[in-house]
C-alpha positions as CSV (number, residue, x, y, z in Angstrom):
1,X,0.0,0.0,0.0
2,X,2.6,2.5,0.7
3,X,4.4,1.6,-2.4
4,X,1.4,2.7,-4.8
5,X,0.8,5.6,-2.4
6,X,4.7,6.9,-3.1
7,X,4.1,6.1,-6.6
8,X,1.0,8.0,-6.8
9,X,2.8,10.8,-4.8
10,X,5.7,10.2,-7.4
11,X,2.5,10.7,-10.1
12,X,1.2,14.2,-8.5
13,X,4.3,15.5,-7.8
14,X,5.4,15.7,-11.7
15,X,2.2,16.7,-12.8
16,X,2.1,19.5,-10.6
17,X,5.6,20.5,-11.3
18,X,5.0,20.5,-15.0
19,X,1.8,22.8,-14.8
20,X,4.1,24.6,-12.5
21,X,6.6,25.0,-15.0
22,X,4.7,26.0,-17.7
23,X,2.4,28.7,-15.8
24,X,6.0,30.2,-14.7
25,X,7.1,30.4,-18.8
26,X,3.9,31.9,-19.9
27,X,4.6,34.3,-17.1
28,X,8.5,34.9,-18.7
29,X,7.1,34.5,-22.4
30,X,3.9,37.0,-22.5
31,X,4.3,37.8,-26.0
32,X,4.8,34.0,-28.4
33,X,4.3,35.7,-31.8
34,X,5.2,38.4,-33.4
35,X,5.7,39.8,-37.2
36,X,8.3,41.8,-38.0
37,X,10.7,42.9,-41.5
38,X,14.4,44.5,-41.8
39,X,15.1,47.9,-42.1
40,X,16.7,47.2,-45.3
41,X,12.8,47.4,-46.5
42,X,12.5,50.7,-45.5
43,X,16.0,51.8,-47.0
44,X,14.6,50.1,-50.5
45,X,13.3,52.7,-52.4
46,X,16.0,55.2,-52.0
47,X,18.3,53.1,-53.0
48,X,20.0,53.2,-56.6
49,X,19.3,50.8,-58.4
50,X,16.3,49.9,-55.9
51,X,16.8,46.3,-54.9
52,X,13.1,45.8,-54.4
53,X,13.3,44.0,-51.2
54,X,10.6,43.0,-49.5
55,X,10.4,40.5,-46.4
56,X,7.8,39.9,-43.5
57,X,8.9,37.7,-40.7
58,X,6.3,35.3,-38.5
59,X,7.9,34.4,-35.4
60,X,7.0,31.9,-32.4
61,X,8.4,32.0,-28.8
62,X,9.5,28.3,-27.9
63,X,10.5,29.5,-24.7
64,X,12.3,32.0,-23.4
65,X,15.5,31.7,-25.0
66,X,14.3,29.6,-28.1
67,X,12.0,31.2,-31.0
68,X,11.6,29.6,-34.1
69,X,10.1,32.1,-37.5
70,X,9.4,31.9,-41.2
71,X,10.6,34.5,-43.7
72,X,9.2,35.2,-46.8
73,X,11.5,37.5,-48.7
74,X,12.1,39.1,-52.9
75,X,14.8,41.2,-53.8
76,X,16.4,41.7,-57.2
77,X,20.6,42.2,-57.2
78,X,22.9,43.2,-60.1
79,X,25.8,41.5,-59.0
80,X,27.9,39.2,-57.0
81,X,26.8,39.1,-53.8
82,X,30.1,38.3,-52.4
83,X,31.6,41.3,-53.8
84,X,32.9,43.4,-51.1
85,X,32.1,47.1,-50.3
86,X,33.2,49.2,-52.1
87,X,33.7,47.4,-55.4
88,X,30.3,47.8,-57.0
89,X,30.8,49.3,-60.7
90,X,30.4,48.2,-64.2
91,X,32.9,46.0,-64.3
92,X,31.5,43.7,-61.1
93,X,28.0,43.8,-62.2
94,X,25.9,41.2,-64.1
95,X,24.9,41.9,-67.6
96,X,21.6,42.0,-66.2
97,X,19.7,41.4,-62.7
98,X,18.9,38.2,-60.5
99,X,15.2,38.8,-59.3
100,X,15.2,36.0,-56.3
101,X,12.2,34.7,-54.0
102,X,12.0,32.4,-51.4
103,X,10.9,31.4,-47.8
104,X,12.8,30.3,-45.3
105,X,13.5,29.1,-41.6
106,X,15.3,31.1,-38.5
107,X,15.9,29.5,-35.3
108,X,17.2,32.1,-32.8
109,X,19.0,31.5,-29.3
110,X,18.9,33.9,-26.6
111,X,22.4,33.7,-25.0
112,X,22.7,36.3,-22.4
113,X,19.6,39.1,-21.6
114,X,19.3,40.6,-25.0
115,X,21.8,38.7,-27.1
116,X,21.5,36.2,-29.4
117,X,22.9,34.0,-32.0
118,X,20.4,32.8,-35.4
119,X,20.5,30.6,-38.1
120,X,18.2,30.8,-41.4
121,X,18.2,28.5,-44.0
122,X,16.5,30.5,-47.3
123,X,15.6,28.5,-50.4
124,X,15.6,31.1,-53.3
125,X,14.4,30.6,-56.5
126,X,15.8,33.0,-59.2
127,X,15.2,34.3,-62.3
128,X,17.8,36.0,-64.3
129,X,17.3,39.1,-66.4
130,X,18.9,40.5,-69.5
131,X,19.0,44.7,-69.7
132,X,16.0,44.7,-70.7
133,X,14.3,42.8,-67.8
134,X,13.6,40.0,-69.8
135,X,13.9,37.3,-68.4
136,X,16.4,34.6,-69.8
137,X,16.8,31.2,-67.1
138,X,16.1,30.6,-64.1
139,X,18.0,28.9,-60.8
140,X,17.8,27.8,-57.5
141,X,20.0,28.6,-54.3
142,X,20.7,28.0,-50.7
143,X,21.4,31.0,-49.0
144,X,21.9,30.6,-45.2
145,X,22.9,33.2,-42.5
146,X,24.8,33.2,-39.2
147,X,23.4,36.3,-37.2
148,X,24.7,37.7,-33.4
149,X,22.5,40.3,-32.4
150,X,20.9,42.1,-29.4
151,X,17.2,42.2,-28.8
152,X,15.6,45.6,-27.4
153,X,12.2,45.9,-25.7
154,X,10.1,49.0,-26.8
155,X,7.2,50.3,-25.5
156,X,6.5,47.7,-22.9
157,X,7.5,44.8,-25.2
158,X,5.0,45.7,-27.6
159,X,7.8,46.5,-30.3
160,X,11.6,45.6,-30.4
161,X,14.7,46.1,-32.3
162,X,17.6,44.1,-33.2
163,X,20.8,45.1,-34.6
164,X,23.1,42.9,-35.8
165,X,26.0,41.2,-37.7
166,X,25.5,38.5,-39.7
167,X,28.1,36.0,-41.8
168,X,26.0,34.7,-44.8
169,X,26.6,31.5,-47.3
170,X,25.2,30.4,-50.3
171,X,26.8,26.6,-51.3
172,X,24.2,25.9,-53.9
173,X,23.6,28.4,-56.8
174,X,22.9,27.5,-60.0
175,X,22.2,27.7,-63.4
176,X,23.7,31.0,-63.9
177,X,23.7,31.9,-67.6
178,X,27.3,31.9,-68.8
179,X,28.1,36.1,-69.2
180,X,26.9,35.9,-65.6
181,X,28.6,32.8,-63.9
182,X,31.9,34.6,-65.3
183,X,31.5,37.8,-63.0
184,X,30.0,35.4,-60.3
185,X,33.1,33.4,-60.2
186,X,35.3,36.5,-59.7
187,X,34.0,36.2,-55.9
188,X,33.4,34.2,-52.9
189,X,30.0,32.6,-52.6
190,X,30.3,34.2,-48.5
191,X,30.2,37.7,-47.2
192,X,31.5,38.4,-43.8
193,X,30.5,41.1,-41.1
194,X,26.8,42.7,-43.1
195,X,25.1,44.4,-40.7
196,X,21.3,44.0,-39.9
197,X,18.6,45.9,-37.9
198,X,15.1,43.9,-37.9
199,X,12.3,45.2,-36.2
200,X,9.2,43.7,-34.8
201,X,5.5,44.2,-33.1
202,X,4.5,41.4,-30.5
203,X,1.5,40.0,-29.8
């Protein structure tokens, strides 16, 4: 008898603990979702060439070191985009634009208060235009980003920045035509040290 009673004390003891445990991380997490976009949007039209970019951001609090988003994001580029600073002119750029789309996964880390390390993983599906925007193949690639940042509460946690740096990679791209895989090979296919600043709304 005393057996199944410390079993069944065992039993209560958990259950309890684990409704414990999650009342407390509602308590730490009152905000799980949030959208949100770059900056980089915002800087988009006065830009020159505009690089049309557009992304919105879905994000879901795991916990309270741990959120998980998807990002849906189109820009169009005229070059390399491991060119460094400095170097874009005539001679770096494609004989034409990439116009690339794709939705991908970020899985963020909460390190210490505000900073963080991420990880997205972007399928992008490309189309590549001549000079006169038509468009002449199209290609896939893998573009995947390293990101150390700092998270700022605004307004009570209803909005937050993030500035960061980020190290991006892209293993796979493909089917370039041939006047542009000849500039594209010129570079690396990684960039180091490209700054960010994402912004979001909780709720």
């Amino acid at each position: 008898m005393k057996s199944k009673e410390c079993f069944l004390s065992v039993i209560m003891l958990f259950i309890f603990s684990n409704i414990f445990s999650q009342a407390v991380e509602r308590e730490t997490v009152p905000a799980r979702h949030f959208v949100g976009s770059t900056m980089f949007v915002l800087a988009s039209p006065i830009l020159s060439p505009s690089p049309k970019y557009y992304q919105l951001n879905y994000g879901y609090r795991l916990t309270p070191k741990d959120v998980l988003s998807i990002e849906a994001i189109t820009w169009q580029y005229q070059g390399p985009l491991g060119r460094s600073y400095g170097s874009e002119s005539d001679d770096s750029d494609f004989p034409g634009a990439v116009r690339a789309f794709g939705v991908g996964l970020a899985y963020k880390h909460f390190l210490w208060k505000g900073s963080y390390t991420q990880i997205h993983v972007t399928p992008m599906f490309q189309n590549y235009l001549d000079e006169e925007d038509h468009k002449i193949k199209s290609g896939f690639q893998l573009f995947n980003t390293l990101r150390f940042g700092y998270h700022f509460d605004l307004f009570k946690g209803r909005f937050f920045i993030e500035p960061s740096i980020a190290f991006t990679y892209w293993p796979i791209n493909t089917n370039l035509p041939d006047s542009f895989q000849v500039v594209e090979d010129q570079w690396n296919n990684y960039f180091l040290f490209e700054p960010g600043l994402h912004f979001g709304f909780n709720f």
